[in-house]
N, CA, C, O and CB atoms as a CASP TS submission, in Angstrom:
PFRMAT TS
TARGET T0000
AUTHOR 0000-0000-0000
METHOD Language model
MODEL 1
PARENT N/A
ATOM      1  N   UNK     1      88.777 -23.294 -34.941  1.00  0.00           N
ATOM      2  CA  UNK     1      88.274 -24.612 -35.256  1.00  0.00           C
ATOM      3  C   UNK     1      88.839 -25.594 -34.227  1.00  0.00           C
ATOM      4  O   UNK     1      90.017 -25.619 -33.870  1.00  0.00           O
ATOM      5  CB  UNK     1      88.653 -25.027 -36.714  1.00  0.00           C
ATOM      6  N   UNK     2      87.805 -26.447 -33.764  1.00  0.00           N
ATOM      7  CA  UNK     2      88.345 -27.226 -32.591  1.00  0.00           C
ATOM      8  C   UNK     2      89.651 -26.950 -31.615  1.00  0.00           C
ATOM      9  O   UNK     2      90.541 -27.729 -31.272  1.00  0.00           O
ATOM     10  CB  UNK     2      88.576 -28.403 -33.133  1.00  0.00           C
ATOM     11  N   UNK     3      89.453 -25.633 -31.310  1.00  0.00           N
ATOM     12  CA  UNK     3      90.276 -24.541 -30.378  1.00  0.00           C
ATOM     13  C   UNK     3      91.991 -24.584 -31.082  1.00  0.00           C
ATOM     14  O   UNK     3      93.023 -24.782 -30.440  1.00  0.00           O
ATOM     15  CB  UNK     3      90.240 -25.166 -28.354  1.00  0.00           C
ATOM     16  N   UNK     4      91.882 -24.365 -32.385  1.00  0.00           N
ATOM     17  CA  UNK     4      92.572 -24.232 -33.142  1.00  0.00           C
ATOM     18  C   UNK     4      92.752 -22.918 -33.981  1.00  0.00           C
ATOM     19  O   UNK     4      92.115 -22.902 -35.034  1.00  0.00           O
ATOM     20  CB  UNK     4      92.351 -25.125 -33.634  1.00  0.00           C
ATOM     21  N   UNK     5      93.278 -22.153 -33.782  1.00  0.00           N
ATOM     22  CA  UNK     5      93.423 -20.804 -34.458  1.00  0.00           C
ATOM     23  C   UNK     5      93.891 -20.791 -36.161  1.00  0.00           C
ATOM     24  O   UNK     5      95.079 -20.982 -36.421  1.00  0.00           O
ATOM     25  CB  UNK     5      94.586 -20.004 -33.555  1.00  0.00           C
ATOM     26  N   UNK     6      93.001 -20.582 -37.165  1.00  0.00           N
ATOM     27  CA  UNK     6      92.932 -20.941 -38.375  1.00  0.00           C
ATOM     28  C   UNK     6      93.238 -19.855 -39.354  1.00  0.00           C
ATOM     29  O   UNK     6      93.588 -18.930 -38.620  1.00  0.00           O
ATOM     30  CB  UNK     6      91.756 -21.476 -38.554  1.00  0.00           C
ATOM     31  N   UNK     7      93.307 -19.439 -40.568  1.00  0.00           N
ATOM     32  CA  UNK     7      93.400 -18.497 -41.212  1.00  0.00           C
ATOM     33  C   UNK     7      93.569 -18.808 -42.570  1.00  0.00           C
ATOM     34  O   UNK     7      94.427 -19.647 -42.843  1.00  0.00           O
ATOM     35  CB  UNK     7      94.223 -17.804 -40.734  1.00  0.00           C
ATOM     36  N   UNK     8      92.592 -18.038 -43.927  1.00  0.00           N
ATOM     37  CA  UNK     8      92.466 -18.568 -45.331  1.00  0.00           C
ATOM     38  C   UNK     8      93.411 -17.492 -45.803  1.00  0.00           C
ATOM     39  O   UNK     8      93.110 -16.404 -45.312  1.00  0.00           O
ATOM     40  CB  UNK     8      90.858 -18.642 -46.086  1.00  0.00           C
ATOM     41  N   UNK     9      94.457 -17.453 -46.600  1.00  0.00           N
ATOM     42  CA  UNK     9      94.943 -16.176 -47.034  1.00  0.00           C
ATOM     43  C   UNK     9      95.175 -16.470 -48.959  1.00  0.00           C
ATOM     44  O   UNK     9      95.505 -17.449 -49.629  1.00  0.00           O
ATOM     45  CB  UNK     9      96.601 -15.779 -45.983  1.00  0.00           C
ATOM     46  N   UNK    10      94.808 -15.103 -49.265  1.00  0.00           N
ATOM     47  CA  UNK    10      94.822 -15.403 -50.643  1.00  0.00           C
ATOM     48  C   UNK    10      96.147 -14.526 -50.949  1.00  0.00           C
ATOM     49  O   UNK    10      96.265 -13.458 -50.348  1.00  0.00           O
ATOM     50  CB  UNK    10      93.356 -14.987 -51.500  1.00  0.00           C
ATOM     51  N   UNK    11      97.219 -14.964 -51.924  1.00  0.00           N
ATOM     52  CA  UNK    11      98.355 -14.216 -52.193  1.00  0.00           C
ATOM     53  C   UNK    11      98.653 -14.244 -53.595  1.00  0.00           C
ATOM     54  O   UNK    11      98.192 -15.162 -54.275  1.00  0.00           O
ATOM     55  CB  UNK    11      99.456 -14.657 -51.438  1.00  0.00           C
ATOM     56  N   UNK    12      99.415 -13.293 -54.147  1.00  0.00           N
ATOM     57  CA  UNK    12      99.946 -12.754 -55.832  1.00  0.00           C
ATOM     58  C   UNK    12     101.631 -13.017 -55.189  1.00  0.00           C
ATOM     59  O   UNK    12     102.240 -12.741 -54.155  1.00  0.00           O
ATOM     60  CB  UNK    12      99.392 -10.451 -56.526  1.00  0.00           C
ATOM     61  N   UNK    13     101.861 -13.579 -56.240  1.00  0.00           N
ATOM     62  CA  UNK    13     103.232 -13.683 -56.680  1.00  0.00           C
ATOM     63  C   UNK    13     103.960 -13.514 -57.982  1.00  0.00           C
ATOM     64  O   UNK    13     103.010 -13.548 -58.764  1.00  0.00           O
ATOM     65  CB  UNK    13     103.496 -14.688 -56.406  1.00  0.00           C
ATOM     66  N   UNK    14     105.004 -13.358 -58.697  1.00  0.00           N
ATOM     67  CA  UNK    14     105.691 -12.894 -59.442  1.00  0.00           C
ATOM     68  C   UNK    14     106.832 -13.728 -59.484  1.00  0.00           C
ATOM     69  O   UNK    14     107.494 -13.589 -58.456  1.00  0.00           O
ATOM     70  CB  UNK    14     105.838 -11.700 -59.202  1.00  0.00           C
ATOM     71  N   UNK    15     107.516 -14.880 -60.608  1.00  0.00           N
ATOM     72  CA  UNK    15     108.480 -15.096 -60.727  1.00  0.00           C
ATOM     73  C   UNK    15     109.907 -14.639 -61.770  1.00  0.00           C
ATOM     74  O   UNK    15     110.048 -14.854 -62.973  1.00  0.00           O
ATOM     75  CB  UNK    15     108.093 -15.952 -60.667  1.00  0.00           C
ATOM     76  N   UNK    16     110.547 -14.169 -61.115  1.00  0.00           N
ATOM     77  CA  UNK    16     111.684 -13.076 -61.963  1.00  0.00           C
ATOM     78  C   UNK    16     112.695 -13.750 -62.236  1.00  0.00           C
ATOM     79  O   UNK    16     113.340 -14.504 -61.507  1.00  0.00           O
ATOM     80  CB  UNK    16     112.291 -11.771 -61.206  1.00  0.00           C
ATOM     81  N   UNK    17     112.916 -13.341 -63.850  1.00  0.00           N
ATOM     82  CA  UNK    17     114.747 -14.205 -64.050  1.00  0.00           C
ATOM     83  C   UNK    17     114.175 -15.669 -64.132  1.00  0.00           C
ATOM     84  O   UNK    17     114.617 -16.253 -63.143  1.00  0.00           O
ATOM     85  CB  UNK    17     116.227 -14.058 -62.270  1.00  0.00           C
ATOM     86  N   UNK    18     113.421 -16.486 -64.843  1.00  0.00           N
ATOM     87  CA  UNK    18     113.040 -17.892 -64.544  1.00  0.00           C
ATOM     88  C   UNK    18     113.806 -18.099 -66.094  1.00  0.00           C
ATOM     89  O   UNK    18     113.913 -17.369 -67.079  1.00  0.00           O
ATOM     90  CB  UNK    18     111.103 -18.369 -64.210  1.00  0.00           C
ATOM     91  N   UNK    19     114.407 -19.884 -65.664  1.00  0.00           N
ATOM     92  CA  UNK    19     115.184 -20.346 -66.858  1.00  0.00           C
ATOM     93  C   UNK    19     114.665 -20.461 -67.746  1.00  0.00           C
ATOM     94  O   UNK    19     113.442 -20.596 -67.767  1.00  0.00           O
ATOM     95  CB  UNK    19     115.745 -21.310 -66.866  1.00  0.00           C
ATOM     96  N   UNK    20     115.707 -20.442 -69.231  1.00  0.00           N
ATOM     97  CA  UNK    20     115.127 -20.539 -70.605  1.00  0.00           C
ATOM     98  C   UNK    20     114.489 -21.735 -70.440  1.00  0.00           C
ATOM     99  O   UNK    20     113.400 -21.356 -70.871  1.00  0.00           O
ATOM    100  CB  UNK    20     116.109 -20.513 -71.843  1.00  0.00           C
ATOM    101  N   UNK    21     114.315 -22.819 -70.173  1.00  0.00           N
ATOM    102  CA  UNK    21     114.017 -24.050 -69.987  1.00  0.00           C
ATOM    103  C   UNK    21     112.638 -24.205 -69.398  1.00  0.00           C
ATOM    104  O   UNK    21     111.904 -25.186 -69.516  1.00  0.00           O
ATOM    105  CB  UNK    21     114.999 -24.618 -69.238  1.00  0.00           C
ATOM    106  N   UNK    22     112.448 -23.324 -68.884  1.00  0.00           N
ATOM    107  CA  UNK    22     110.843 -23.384 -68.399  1.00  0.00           C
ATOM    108  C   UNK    22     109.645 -22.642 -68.640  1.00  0.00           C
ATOM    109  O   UNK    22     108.576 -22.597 -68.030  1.00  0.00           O
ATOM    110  CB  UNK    22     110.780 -23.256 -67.258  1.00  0.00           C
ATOM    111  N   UNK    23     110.229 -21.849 -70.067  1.00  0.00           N
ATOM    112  CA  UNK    23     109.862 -21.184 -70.770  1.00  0.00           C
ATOM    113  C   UNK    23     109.514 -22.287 -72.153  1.00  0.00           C
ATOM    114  O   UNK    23     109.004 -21.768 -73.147  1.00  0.00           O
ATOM    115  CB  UNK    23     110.829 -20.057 -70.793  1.00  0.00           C
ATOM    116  N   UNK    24     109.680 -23.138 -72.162  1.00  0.00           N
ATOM    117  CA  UNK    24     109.699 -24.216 -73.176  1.00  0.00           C
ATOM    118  C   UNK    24     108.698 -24.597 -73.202  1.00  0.00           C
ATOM    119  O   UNK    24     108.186 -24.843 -72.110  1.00  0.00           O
ATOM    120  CB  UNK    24     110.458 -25.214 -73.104  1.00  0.00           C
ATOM    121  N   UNK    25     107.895 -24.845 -74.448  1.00  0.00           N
ATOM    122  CA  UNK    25     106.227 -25.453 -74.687  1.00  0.00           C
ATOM    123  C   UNK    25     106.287 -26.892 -74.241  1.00  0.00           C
ATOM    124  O   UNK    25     105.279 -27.424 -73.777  1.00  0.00           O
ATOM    125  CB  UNK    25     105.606 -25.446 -76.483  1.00  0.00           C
ATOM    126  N   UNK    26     107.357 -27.504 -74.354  1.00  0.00           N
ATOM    127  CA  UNK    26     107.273 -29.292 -74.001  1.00  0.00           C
ATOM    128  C   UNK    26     107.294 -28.952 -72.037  1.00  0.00           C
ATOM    129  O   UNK    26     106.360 -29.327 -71.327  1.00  0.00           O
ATOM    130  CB  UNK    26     109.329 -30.591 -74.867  1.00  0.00           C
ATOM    131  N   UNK    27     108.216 -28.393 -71.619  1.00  0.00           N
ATOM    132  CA  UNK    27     108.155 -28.226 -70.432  1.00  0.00           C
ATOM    133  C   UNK    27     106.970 -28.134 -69.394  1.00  0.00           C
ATOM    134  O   UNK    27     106.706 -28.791 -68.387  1.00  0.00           O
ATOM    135  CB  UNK    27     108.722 -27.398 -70.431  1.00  0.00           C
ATOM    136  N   UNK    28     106.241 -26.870 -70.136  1.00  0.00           N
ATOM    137  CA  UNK    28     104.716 -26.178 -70.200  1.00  0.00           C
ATOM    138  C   UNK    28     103.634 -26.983 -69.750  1.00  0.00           C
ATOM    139  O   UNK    28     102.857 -26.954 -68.796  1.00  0.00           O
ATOM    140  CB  UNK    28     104.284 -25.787 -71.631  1.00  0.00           C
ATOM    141  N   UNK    29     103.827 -27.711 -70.740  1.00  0.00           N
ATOM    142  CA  UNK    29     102.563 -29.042 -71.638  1.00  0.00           C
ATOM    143  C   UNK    29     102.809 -30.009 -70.659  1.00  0.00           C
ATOM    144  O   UNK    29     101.698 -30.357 -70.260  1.00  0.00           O
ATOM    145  CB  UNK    29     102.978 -29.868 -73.582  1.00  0.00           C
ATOM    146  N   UNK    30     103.727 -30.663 -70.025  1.00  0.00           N
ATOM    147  CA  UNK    30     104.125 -31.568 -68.783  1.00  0.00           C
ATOM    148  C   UNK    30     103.988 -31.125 -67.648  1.00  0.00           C
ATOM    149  O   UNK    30     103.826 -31.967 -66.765  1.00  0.00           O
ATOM    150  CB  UNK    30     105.344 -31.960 -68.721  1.00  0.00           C
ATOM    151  N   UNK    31     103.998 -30.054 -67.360  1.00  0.00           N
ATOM    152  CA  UNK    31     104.171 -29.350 -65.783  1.00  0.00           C
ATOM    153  C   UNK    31     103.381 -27.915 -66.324  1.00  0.00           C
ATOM    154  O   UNK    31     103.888 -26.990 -66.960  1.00  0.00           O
ATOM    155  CB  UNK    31     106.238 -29.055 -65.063  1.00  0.00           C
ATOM    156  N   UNK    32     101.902 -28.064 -65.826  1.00  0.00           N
ATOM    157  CA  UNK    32     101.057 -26.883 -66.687  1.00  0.00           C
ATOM    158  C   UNK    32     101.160 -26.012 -65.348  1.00  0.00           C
ATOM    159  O   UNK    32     101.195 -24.878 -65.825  1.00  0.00           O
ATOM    160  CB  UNK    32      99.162 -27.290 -67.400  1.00  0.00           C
ATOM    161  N   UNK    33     101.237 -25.841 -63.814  1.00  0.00           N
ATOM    162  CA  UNK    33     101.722 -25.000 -63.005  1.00  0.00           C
ATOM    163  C   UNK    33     103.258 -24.491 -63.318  1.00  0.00           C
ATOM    164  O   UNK    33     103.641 -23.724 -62.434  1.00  0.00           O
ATOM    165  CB  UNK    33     101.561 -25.611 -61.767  1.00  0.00           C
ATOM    166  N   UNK    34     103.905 -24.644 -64.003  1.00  0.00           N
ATOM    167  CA  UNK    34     105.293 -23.589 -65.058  1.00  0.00           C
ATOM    168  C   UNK    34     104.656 -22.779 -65.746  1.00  0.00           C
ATOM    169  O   UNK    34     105.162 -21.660 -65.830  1.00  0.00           O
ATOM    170  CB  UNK    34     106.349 -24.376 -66.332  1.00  0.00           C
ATOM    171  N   UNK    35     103.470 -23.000 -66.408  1.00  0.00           N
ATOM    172  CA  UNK    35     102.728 -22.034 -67.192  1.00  0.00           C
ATOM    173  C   UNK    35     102.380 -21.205 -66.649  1.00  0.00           C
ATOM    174  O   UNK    35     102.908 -20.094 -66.688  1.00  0.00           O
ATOM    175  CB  UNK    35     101.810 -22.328 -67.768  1.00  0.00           C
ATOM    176  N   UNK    36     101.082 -21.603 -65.780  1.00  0.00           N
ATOM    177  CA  UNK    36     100.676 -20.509 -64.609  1.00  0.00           C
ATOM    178  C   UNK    36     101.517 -19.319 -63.851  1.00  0.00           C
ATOM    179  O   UNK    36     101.368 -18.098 -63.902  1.00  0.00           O
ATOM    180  CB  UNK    36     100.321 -21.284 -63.537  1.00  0.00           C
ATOM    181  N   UNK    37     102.709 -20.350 -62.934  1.00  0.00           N
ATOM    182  CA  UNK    37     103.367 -19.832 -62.247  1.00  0.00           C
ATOM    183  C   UNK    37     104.004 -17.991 -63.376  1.00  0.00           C
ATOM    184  O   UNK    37     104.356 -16.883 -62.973  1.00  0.00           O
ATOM    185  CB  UNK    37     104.474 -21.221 -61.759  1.00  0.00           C
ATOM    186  N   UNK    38     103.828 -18.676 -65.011  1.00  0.00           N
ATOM    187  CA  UNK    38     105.101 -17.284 -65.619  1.00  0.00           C
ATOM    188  C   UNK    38     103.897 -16.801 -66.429  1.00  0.00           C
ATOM    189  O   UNK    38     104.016 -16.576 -67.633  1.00  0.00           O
ATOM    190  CB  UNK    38     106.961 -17.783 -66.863  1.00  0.00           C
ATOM    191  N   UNK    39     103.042 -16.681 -65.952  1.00  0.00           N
ATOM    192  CA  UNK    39     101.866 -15.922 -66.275  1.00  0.00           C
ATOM    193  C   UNK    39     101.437 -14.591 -66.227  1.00  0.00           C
ATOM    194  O   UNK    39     100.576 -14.062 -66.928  1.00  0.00           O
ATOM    195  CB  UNK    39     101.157 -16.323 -65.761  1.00  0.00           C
ATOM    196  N   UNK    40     102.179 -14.050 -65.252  1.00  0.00           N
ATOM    197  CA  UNK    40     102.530 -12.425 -65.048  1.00  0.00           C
ATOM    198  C   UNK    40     101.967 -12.303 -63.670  1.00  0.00           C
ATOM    199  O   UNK    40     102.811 -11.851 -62.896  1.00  0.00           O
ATOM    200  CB  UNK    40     101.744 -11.220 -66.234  1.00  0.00           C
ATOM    201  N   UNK    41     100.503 -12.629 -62.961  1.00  0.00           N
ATOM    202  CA  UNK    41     100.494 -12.252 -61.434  1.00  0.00           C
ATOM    203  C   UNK    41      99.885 -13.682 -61.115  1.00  0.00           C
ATOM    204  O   UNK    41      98.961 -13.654 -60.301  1.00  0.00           O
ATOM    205  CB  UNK    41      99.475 -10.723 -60.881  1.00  0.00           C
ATOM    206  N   UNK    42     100.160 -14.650 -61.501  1.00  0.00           N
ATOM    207  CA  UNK    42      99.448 -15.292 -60.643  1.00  0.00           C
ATOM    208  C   UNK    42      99.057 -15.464 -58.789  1.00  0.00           C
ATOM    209  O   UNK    42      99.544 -15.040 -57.741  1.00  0.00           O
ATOM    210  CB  UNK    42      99.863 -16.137 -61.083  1.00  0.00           C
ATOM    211  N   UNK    43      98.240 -16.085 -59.075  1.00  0.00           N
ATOM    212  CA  UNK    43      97.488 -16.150 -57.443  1.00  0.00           C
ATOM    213  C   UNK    43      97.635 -17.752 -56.948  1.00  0.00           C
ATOM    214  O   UNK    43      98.121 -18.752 -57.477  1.00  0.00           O
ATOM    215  CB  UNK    43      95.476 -15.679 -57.492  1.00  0.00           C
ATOM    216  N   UNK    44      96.983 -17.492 -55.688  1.00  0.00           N
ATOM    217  CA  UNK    44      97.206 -18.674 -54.783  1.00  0.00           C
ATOM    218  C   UNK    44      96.275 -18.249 -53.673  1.00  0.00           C
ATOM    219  O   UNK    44      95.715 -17.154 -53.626  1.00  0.00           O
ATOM    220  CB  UNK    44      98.824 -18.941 -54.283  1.00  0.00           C
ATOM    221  N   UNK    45      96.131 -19.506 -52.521  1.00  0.00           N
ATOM    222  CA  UNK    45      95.309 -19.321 -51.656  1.00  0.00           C
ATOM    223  C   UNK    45      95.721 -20.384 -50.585  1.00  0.00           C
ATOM    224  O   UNK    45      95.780 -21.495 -51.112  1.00  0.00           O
ATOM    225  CB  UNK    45      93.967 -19.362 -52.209  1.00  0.00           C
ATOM    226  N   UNK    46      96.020 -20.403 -49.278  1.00  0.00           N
ATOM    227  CA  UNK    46      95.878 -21.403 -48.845  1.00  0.00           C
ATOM    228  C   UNK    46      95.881 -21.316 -47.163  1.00  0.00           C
ATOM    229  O   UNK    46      96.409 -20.332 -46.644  1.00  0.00           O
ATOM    230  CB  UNK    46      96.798 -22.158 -49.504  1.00  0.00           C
ATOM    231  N   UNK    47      95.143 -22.603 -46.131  1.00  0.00           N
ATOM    232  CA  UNK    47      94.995 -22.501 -44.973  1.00  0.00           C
ATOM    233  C   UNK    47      96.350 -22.859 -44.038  1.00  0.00           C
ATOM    234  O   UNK    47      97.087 -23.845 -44.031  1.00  0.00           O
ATOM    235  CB  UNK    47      93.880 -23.244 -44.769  1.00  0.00           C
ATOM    236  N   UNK    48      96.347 -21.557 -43.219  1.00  0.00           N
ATOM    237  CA  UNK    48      97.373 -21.481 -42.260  1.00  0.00           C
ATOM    238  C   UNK    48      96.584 -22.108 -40.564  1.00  0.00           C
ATOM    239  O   UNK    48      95.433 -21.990 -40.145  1.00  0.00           O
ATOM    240  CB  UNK    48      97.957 -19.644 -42.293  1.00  0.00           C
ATOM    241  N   UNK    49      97.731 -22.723 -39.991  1.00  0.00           N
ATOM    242  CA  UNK    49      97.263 -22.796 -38.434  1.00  0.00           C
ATOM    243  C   UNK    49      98.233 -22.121 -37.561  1.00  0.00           C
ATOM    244  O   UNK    49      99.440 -21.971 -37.747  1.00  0.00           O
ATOM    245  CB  UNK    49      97.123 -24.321 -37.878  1.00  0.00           C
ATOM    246  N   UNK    50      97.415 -21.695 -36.463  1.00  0.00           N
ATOM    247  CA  UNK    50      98.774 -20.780 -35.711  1.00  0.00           C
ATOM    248  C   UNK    50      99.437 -21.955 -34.767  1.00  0.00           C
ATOM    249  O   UNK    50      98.717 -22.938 -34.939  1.00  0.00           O
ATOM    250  CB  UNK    50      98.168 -19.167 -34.509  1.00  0.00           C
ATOM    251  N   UNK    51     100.242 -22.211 -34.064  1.00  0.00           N
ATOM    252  CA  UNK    51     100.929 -23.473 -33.635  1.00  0.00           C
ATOM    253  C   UNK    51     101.774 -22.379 -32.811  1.00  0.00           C
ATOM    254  O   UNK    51     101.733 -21.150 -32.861  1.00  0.00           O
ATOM    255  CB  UNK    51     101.742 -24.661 -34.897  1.00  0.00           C
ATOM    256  N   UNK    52     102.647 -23.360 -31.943  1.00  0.00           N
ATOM    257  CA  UNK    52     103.531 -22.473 -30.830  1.00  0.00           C
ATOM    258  C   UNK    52     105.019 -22.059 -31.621  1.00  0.00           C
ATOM    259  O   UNK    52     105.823 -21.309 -31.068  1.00  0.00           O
ATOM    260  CB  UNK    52     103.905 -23.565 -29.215  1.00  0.00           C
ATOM    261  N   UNK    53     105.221 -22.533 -32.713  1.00  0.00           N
ATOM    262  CA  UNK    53     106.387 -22.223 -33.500  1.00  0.00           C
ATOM    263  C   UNK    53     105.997 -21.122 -34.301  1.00  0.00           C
ATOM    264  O   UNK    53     106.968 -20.566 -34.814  1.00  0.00           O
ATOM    265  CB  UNK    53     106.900 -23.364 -34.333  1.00  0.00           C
ATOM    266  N   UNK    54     104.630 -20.500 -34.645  1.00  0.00           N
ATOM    267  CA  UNK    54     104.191 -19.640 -35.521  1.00  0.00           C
ATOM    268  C   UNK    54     103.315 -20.093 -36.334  1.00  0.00           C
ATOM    269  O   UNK    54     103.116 -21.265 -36.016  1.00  0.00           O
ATOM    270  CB  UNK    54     105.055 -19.145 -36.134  1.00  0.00           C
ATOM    271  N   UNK    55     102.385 -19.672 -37.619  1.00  0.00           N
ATOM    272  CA  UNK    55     101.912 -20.307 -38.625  1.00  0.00           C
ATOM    273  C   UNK    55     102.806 -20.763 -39.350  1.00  0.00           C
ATOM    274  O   UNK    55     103.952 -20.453 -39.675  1.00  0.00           O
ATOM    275  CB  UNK    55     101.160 -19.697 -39.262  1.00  0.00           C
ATOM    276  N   UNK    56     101.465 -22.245 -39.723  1.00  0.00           N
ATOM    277  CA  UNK    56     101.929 -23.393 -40.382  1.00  0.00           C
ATOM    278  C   UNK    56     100.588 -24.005 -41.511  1.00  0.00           C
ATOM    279  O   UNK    56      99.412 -24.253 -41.247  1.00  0.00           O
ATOM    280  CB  UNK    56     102.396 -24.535 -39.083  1.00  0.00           C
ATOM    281  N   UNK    57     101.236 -24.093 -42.629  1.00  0.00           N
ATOM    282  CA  UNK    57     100.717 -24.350 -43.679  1.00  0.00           C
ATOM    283  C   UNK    57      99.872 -25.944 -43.300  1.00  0.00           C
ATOM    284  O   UNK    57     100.507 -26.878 -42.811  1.00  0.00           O
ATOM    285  CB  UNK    57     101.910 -24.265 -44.836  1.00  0.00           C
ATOM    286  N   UNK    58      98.642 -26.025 -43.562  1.00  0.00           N
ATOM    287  CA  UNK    58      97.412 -27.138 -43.291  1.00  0.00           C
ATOM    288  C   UNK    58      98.208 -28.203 -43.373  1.00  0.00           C
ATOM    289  O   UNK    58      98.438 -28.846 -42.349  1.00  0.00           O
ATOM    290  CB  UNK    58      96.061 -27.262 -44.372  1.00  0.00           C
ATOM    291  N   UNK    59      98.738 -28.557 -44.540  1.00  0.00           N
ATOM    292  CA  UNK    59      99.007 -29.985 -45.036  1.00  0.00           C
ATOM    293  C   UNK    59     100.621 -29.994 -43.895  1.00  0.00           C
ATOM    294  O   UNK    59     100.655 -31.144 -43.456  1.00  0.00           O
ATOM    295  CB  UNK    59      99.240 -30.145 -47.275  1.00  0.00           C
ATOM    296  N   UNK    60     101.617 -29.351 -43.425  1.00  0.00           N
ATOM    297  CA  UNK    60     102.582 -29.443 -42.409  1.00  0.00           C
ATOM    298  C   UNK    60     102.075 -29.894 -41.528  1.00  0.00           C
ATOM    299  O   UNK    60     102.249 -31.058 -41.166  1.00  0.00           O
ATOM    300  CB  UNK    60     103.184 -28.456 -42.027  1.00  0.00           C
ATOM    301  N   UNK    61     101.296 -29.036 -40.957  1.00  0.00           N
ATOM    302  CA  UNK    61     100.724 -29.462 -39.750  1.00  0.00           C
ATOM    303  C   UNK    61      99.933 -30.585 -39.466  1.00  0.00           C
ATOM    304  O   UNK    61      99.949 -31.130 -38.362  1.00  0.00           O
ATOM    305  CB  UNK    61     100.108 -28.635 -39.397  1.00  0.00           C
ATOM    306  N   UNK    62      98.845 -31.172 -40.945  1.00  0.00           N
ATOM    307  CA  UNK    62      98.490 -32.487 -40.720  1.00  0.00           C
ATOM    308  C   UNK    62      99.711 -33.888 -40.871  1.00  0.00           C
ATOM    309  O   UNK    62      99.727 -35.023 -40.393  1.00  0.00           O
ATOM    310  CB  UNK    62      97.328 -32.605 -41.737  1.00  0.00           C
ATOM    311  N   UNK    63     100.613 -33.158 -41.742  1.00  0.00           N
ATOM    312  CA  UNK    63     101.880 -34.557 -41.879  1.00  0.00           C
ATOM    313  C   UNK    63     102.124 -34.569 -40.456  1.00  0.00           C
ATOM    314  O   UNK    63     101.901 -35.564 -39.766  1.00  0.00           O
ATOM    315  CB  UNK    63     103.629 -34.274 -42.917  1.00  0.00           C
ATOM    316  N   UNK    64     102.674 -33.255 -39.910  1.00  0.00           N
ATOM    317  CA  UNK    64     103.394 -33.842 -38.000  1.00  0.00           C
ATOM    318  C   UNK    64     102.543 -33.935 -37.099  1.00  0.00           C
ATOM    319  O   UNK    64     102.774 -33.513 -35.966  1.00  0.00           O
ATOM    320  CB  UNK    64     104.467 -32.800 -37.073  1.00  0.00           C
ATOM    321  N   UNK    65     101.057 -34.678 -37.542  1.00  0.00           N
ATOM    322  CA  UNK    65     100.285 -35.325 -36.566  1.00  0.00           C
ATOM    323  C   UNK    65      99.189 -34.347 -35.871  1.00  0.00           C
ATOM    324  O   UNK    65      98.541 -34.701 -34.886  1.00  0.00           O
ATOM    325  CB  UNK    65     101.258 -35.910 -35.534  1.00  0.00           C
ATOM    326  N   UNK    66      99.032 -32.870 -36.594  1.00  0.00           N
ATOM    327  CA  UNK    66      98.611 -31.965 -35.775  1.00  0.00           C
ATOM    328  C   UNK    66      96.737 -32.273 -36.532  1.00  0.00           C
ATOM    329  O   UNK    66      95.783 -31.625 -36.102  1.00  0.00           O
ATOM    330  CB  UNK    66      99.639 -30.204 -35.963  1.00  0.00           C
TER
END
């Protein structure tokens, strides 16, 4: 993209050992990605750019002007 080397990647993650505290329905109900996240596989997706430091997550690379 505009001689920009791009990439969509979709990924599963697993959070292990997470505090009693975020296991909490009030917690949950306020911050509904705590739910998700201890959901058993949740997913994700997001655009990488390749840059001379390596890939870099879209929204990095648009904060440092890229």
């Amino acid at each position: 993209m505009f001689g920009t080397k791009i990439s969509q990647v979709n990924y599963l993650y697993e959070v292990d050992e997470a505090p009693a505290w975020a296991k909490q329905p009030a917690i949950q109900a306020a911050y509904p990605s705590v739910q998700r996240d201890l959901s058993g596989a949740p997913g994700d997706k997001a655009v990488l750019v390749a840059t001379n430091d390596g890939w870099m997550h879209e929204r990095l690379f648009k904060s440092k002007g890229g």
